[in-house]
BALOBA-1460 file (C-alpha; in Angstrom, 3 decimals):
// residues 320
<rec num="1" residu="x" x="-10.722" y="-42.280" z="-115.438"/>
<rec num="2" residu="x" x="-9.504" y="-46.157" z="-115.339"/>
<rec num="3" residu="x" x="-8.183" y="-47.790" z="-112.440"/>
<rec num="4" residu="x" x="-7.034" y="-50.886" z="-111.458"/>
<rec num="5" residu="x" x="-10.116" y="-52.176" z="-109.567"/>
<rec num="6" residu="x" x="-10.613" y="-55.553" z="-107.620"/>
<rec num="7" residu="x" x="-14.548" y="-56.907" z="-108.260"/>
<rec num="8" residu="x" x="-13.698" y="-60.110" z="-106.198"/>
<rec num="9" residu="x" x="-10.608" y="-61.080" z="-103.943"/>
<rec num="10" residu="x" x="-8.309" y="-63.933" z="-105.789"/>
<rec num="11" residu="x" x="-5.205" y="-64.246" z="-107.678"/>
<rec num="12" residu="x" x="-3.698" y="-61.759" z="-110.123"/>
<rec num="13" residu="x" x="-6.615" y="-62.084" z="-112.928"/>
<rec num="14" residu="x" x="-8.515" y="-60.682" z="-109.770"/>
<rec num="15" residu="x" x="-7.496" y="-57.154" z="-111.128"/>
<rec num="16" residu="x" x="-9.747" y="-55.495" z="-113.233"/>
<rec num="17" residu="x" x="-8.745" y="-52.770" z="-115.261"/>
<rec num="18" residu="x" x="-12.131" y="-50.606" z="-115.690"/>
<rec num="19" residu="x" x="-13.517" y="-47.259" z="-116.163"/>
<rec num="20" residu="x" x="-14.603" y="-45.834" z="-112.716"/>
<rec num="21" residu="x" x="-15.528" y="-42.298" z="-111.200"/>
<rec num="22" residu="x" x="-13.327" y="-39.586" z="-111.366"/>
<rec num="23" residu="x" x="-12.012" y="-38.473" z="-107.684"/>
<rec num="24" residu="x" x="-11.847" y="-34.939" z="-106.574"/>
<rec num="25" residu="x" x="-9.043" y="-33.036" z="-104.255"/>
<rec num="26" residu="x" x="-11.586" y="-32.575" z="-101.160"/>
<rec num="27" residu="x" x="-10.327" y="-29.670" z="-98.668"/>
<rec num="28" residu="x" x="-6.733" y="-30.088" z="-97.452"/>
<rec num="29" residu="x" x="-6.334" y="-32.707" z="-100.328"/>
<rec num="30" residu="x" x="-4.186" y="-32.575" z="-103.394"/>
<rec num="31" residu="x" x="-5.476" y="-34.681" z="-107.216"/>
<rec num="32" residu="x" x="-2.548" y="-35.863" z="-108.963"/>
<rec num="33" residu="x" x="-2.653" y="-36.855" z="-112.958"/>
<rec num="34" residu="x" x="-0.386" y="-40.436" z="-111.828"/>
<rec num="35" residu="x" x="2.810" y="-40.965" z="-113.892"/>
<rec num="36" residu="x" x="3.445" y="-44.056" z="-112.688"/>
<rec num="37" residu="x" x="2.617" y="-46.266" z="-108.676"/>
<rec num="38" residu="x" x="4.650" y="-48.751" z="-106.988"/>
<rec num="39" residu="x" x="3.884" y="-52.093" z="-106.293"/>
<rec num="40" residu="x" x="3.831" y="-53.200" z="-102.417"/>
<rec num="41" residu="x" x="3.376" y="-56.809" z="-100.801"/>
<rec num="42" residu="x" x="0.485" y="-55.118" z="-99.248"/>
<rec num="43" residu="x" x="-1.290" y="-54.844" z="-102.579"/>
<rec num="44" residu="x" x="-1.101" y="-58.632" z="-102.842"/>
<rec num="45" residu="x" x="-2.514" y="-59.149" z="-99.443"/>
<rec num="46" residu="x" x="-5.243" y="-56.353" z="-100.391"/>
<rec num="47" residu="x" x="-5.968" y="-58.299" z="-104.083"/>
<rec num="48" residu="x" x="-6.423" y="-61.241" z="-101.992"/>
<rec num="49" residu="x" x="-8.785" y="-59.820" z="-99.271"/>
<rec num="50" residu="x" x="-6.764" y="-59.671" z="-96.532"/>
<rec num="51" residu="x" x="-5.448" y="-56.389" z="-96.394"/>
<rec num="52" residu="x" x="-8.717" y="-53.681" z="-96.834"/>
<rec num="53" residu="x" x="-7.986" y="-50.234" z="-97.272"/>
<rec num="54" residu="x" x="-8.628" y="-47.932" z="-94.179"/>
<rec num="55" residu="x" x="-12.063" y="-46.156" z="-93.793"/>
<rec num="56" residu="x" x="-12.597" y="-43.208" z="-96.141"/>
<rec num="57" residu="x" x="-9.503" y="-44.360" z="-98.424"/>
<rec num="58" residu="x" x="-9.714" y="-45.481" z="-102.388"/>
<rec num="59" residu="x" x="-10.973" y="-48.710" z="-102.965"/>
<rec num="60" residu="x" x="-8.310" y="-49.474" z="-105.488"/>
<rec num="61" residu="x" x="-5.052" y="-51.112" z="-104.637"/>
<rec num="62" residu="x" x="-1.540" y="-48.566" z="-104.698"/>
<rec num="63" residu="x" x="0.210" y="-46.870" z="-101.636"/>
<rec num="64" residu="x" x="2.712" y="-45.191" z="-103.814"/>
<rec num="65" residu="x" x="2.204" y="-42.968" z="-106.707"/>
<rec num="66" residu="x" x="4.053" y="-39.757" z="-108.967"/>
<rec num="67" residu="x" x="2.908" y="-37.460" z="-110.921"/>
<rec num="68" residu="x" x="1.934" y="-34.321" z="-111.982"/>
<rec num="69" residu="x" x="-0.358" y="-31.797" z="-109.408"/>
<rec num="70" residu="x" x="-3.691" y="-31.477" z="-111.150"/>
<rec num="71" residu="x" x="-5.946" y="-29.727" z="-108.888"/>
<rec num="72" residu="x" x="-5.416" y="-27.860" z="-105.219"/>
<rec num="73" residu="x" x="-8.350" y="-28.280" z="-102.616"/>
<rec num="74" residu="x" x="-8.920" y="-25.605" z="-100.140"/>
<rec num="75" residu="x" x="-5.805" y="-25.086" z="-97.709"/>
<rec num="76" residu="x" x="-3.794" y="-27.892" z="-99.594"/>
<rec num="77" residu="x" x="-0.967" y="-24.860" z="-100.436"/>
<rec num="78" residu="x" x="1.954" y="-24.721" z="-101.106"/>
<rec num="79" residu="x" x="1.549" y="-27.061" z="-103.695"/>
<rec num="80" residu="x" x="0.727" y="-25.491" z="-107.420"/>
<rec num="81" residu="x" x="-0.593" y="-27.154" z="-110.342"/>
<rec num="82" residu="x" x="1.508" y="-28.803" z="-112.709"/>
<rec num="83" residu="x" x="4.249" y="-29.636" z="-109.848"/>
<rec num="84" residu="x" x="5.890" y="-32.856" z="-110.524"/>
<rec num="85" residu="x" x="5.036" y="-34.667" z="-107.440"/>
<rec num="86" residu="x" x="5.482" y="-38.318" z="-105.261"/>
<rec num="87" residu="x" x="3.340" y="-39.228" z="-102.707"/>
<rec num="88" residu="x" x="2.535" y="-41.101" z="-99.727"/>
<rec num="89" residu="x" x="-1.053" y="-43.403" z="-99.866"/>
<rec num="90" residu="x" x="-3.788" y="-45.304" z="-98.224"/>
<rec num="91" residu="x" x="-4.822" y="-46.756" z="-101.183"/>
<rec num="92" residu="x" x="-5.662" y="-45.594" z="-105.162"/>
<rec num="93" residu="x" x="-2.261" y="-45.376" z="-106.873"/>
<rec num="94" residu="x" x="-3.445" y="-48.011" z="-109.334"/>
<rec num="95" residu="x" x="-5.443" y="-45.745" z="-111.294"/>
<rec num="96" residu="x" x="-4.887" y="-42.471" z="-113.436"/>
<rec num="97" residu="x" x="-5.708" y="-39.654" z="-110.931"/>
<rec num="98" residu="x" x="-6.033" y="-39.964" z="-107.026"/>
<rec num="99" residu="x" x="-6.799" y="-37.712" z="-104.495"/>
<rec num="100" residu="x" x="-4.108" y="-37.515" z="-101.870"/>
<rec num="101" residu="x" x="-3.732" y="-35.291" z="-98.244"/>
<rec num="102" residu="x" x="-1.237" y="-32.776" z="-98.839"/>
<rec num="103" residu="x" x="0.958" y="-33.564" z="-95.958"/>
<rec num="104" residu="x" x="1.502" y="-36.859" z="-97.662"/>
<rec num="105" residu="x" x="3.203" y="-35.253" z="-100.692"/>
<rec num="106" residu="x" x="7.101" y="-34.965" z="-101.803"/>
<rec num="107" residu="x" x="8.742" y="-33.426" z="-104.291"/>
<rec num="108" residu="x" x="10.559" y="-35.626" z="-106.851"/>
<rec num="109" residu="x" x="14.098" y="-35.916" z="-105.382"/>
<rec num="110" residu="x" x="16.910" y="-34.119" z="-106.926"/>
<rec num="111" residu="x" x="17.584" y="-36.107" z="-111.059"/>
<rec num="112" residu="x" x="14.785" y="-38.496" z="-110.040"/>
<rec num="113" residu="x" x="12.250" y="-38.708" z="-112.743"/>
<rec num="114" residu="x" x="8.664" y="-39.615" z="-112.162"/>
<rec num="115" residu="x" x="8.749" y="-43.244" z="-113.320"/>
<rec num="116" residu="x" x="11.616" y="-43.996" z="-110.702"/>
<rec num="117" residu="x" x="10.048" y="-41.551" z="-107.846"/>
<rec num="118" residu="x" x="6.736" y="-43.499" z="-107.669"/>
<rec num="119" residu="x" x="8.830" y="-46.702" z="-106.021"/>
<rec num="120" residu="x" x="10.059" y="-43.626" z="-103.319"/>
<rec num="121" residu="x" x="7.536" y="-43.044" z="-100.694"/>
<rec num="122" residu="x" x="6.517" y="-45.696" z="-99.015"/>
<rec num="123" residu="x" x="9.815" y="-47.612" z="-98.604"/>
<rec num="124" residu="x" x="11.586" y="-44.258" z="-97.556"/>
<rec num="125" residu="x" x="8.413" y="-43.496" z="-95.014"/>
<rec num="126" residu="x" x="7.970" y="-47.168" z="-93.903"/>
<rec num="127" residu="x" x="12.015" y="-47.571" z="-93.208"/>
<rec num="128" residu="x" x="12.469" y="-44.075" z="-91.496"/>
<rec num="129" residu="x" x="9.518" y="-44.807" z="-89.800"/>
<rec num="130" residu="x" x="10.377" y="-47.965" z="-87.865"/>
<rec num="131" residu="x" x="14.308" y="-48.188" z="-88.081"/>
<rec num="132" residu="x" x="15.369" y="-44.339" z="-87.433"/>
<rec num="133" residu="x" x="12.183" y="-42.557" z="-85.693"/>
<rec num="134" residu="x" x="11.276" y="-46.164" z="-83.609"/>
<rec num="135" residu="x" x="14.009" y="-48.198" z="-83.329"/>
<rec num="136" residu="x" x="16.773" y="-45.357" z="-82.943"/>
<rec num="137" residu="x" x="19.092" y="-47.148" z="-85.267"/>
<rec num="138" residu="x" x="22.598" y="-45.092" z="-84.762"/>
<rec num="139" residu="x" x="25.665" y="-45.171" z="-85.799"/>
<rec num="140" residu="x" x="28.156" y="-48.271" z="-85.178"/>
<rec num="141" residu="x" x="25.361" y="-50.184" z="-84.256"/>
<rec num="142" residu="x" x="24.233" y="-53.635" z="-86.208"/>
<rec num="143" residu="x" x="20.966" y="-53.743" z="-88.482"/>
<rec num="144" residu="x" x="19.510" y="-56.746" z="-89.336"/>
<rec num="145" residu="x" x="17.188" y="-56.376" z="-92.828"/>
<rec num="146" residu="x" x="15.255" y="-59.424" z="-93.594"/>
<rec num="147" residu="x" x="14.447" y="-59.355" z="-97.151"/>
<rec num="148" residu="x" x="17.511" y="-57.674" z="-97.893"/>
<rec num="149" residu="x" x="17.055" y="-57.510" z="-101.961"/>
<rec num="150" residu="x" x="13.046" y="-56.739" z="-101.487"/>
<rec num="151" residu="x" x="11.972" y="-52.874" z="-102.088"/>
<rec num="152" residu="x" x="11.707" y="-51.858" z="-98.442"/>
<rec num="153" residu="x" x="15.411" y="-54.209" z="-98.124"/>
<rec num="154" residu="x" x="17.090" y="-52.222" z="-100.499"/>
<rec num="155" residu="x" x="16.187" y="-48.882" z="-99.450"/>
<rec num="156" residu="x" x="16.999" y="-50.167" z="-95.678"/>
<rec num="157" residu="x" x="20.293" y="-51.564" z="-96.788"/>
<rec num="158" residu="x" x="21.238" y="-47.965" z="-98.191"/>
<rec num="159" residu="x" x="19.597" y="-45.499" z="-95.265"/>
<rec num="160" residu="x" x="21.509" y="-48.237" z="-92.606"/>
<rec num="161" residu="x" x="25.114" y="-47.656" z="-94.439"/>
<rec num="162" residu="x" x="24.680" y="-44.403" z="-95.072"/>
<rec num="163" residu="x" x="24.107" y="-42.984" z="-91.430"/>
<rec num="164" residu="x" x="27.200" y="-45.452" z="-89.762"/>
<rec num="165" residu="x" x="25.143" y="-48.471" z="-89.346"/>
<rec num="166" residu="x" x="26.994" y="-52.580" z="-89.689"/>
<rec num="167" residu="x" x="24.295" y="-53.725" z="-91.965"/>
<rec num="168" residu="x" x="23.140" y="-57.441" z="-92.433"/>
<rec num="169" residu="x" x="21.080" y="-58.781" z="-94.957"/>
<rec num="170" residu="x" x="19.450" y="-62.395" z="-95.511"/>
<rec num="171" residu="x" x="17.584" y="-63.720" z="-98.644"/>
<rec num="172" residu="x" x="17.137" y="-66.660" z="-100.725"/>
<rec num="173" residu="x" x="19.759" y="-66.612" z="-103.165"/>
<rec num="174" residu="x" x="23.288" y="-65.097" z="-104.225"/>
<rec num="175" residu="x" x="22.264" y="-63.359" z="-106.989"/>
<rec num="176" residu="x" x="20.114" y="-61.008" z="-104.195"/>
<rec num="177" residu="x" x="23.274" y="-61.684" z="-101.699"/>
<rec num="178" residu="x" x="25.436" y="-59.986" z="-104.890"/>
<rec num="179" residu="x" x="23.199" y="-56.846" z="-104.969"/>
<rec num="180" residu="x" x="22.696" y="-56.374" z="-101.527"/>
<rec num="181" residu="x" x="26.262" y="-56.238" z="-101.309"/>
<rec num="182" residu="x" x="26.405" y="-53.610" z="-103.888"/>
<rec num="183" residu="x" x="23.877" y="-52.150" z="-101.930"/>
<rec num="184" residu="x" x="26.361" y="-51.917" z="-98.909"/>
<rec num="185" residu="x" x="25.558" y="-54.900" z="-96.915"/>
<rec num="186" residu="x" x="28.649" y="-56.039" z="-94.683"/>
<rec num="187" residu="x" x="27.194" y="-59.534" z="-93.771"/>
<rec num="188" residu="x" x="25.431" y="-61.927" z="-96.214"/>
<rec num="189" residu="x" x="23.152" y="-64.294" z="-94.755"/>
<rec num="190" residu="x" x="21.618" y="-67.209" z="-97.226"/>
<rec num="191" residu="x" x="18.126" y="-68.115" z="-95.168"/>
<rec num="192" residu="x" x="17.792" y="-71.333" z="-96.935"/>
<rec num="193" residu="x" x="21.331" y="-72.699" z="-95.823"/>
<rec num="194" residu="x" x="22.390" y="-70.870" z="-92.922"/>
<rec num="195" residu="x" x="20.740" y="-69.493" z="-89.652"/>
<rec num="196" residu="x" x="20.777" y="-66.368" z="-89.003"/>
<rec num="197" residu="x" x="20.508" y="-66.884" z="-85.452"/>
<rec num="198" residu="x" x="24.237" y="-68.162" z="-85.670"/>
<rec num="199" residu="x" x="25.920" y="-66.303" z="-88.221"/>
<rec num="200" residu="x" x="25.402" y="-62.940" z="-87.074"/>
<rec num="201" residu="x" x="28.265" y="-62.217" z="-84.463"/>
<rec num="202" residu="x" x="27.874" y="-60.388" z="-81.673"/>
<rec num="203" residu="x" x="23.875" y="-60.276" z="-82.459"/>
<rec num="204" residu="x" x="21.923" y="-57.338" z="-84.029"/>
<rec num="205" residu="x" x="21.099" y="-54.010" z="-82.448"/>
<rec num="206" residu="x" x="18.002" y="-53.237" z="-84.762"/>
<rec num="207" residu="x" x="16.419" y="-55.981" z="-86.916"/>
<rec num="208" residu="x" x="14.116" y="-55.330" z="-89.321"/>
<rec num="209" residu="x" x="11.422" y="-58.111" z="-90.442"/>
<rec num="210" residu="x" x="9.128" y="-58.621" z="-92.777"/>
<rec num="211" residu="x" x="8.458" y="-62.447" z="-92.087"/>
<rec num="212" residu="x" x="6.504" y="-62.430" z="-88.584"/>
<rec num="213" residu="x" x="6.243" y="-66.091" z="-86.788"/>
<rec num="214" residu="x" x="8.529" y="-67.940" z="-88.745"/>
<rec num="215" residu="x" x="11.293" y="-65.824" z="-87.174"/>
<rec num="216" residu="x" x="10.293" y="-64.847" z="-83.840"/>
<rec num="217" residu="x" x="12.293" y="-66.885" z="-81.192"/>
<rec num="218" residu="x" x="15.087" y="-66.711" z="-83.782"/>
<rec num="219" residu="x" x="15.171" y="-62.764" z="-83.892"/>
<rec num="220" residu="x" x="14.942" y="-62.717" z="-79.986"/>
<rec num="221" residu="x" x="18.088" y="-64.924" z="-79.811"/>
<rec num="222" residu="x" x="19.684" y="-62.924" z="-82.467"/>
<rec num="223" residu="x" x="19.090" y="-59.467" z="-80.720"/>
<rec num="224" residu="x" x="22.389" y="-57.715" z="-78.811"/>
<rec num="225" residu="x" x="21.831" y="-56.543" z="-75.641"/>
<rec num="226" residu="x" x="19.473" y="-53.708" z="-75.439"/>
<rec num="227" residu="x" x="18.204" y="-54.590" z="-78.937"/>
<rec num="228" residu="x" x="14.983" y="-53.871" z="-80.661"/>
<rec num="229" residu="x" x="12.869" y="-56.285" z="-82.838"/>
<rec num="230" residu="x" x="10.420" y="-54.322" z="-85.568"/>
<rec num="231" residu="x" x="7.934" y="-56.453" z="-87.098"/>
<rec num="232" residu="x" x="6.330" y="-55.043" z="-90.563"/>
<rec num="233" residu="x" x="5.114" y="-58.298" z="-92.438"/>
<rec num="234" residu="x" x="3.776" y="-61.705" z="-91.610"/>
<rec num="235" residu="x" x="5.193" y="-63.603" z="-94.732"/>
<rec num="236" residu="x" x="5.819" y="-66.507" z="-92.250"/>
<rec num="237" residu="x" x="2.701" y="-66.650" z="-90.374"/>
<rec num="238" residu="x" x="1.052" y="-64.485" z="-87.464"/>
<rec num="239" residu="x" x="1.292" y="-66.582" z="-84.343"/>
<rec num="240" residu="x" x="4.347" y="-67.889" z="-82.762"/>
<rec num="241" residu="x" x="5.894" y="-68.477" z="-79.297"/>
<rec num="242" residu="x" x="9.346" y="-67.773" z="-77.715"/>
<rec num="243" residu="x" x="10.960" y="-67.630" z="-74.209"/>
<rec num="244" residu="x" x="10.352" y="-64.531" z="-72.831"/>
<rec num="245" residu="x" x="13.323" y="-65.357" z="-70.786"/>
<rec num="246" residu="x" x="16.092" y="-64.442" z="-74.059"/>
<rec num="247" residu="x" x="13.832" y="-60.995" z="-74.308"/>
<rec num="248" residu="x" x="14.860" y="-60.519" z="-70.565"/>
<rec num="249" residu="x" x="18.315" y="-61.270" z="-70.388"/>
<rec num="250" residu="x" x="18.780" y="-58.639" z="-73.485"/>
<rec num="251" residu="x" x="17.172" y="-56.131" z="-71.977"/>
<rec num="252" residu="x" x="15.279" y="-55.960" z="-75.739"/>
<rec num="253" residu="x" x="12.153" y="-55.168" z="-77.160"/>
<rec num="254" residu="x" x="9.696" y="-56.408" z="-79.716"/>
<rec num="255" residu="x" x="7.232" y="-53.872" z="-81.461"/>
<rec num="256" residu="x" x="5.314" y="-53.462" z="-84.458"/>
<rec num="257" residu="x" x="4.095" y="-51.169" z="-86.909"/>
<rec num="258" residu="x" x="1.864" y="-50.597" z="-89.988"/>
<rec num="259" residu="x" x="1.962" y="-47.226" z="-91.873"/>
<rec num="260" residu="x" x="-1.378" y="-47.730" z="-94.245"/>
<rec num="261" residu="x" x="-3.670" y="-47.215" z="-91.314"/>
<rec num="262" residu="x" x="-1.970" y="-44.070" z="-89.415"/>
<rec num="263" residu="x" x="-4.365" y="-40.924" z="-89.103"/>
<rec num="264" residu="x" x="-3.114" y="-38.297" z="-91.764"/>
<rec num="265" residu="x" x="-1.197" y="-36.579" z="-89.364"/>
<rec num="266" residu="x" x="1.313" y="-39.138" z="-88.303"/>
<rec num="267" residu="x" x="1.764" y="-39.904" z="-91.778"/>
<rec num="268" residu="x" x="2.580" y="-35.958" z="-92.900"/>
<rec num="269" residu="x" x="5.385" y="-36.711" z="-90.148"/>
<rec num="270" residu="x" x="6.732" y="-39.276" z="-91.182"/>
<rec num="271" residu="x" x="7.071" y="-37.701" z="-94.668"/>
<rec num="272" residu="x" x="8.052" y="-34.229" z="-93.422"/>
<rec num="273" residu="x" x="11.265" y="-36.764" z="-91.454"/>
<rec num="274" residu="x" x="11.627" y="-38.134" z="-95.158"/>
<rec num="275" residu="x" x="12.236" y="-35.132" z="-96.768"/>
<rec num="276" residu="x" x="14.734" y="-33.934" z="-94.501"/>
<rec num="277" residu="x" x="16.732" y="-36.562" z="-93.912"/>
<rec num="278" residu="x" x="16.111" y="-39.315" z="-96.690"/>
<rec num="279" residu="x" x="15.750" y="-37.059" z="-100.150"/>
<rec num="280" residu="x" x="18.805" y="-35.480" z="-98.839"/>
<rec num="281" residu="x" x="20.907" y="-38.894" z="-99.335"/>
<rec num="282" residu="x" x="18.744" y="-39.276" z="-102.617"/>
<rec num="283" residu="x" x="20.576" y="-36.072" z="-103.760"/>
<rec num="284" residu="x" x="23.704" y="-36.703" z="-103.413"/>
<rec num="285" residu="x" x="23.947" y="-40.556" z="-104.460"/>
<rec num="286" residu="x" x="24.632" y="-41.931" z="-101.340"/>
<rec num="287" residu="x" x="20.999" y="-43.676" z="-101.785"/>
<rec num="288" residu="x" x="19.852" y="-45.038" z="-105.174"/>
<rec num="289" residu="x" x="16.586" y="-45.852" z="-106.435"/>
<rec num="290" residu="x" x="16.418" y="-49.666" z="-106.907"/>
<rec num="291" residu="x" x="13.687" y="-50.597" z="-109.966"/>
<rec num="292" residu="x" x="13.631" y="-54.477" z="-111.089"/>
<rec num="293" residu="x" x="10.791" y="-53.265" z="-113.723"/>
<rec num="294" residu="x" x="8.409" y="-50.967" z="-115.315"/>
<rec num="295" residu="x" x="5.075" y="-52.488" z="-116.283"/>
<rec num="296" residu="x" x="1.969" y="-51.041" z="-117.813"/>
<rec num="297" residu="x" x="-0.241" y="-50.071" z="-115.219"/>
<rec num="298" residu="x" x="-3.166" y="-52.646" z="-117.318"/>
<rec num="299" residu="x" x="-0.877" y="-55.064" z="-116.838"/>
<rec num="300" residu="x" x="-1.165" y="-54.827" z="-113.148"/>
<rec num="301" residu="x" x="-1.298" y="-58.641" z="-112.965"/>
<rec num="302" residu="x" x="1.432" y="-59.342" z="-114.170"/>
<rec num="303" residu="x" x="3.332" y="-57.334" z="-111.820"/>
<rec num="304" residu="x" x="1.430" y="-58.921" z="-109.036"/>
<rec num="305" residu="x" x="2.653" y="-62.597" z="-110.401"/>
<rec num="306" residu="x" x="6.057" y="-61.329" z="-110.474"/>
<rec num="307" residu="x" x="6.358" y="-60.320" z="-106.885"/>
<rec num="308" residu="x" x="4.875" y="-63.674" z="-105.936"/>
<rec num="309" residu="x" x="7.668" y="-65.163" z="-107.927"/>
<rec num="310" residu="x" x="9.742" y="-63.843" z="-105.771"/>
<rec num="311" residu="x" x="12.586" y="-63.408" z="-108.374"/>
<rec num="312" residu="x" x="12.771" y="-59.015" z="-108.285"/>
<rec num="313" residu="x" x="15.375" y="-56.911" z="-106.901"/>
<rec num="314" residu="x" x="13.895" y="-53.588" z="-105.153"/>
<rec num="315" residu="x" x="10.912" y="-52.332" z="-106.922"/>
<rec num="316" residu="x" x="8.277" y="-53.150" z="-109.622"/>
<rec num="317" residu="x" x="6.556" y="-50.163" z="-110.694"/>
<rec num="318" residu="x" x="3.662" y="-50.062" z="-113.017"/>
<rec num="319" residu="x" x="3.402" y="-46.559" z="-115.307"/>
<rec num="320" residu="x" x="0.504" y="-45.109" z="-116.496"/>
């Protein structure tokens, strides 16, 4: 088969786009012929060589795929050949088949088509994940999504509205501030003219970040009383300091989380939550698949320039 491969970390002509060995659906595991994978900030970081893939996983870059079911390994049931299928990665969506745990598979939602589905899985696990099964986002309460028009923004935007949530969103311009509000976002925060920290009344219950040290002390102080900080990104750096003090007097916490490295079985969780709850919503309309673009999957690079750009609304996905 061909996959996007990665000889030597660098910029986006780091991608390769070779002929490599075929993989095959080990016991438990599923092969999918890929439609189409999603493009993730942590495919940058991995193209760069700062983000390996976890032991055992494909080399190649991709934590989001759909498809078509190709081949079954031992005890991988229920799933049948030829089932159009989305799924949940460590690594390999860039590339024309990969093999995949079965616990980490979806069905394509209800009117989704392949194409649209393969931008699905890892903003629906990594949001559920840390806002709903951590942070115990609930109704009436305040989230705070940093990154608001970003894939995993979009998709937290929706998931926060549609259970009851006040949702807030910041990013860099008002063309994102328009489509977040689309989205559902009550409060608009522009990060390069207003701080956060002040405009957000009565402070956040859950906030959601994807920026790391840059933001720290300014989440704390913008955490309500008994609120909870998630970290998922470091866009703004990896060490920081704050006053432990403002965590006190809130009664809040700080945590983080990562979803490429969890042991198979945490992830089938997290999916099995997804499927309940989140395709559900997907259904119905009340949450939308949000796709900038569709790219040839050989022109992987140029997908990878355009999320350093900056300039895209919820996902870039790359078809095969």
């Amino acid at each position: 088969m061909r996959a996007i491969t990665v000889p030597e970390p660098g910029g986006p002509e780091a991608l390769v786009w070779a002929e490599v060995e075929d993989p095959v659906a080990g016991p438990g595991e599923v092969l999918i012929d890929v439609a189409a994978a999603g493009v993730n900030r942590a495919d940058v970081l991995q193209r760069q060589g700062h983000y390996d893939p976890p032991p055992g996983a494909s080399p190649y870059p991709g934590l989001e795929c759909a498809g078509r079911v190709a081949a079954v390994g031992e005890g991988a049931g229920p799933w049948r050949v030829g089932e159009e299928v989305c799924a949940l990665l460590a690594g390999g969506g860039y590339a024309e088949r990969v093999a995949v745990p079965a616990g980490q598979l979806l069905p394509l939602p209800a009117g989704c088509d392949p194409v649209t589905a393969a931008g699905l899985p890892e903003v629906a696990c990594t949001v559920w994940s840390t806002v709903f099964m951590g942070a115990g986002l609930a109704p009436g309460e305040t989230l705070l999504v940093h990154g608001g028009a970003s894939g995993i923004g979009t998709m937290a935007v929706q998931l926060g509205k549609a259970v009851g949530a006040r949702v807030a969103v910041t990013a860099g311009s008002e063309r994102k501030l328009a489509r977040c509000r689309e989205l559902g976002a009550d409060v608009l925060i522009n990060y390069r003219e207003q701080d956060f920290a002040e405009e957000l009344s009565g402070g956040a219950d859950v906030i959601l970040d994807i920026v790391g040290a840059k933001y720290l002390a300014r989440n704390v102080r913008a955490l309500a009383p008994g609120g909870r900080l998630v970290i998922i990104g470091f866009q703004g750096g990896v060490r920081a300091e704050f006053d432990l003090r403002q965590l006190l007097a809130r009664r809040a916490s700080v945590s983080a989380a990562s979803l490429r490295a969890r042991p198979p079985g945490e992830k089938a969780e997290i999916v099995a939550q997804v499927r309940t709850h989140v395709w559900p919503m997907l259904a119905d309309g009340r949450v939308r698949p949000v796709v900038d673009r569709r790219l040839p999957l050989s022109e992987a690079a140029q997908a990878h320039r355009a999320m350093e750009a900056g300039e895209h609304v919820g996902k870039i996905v790359l078809t095969v």
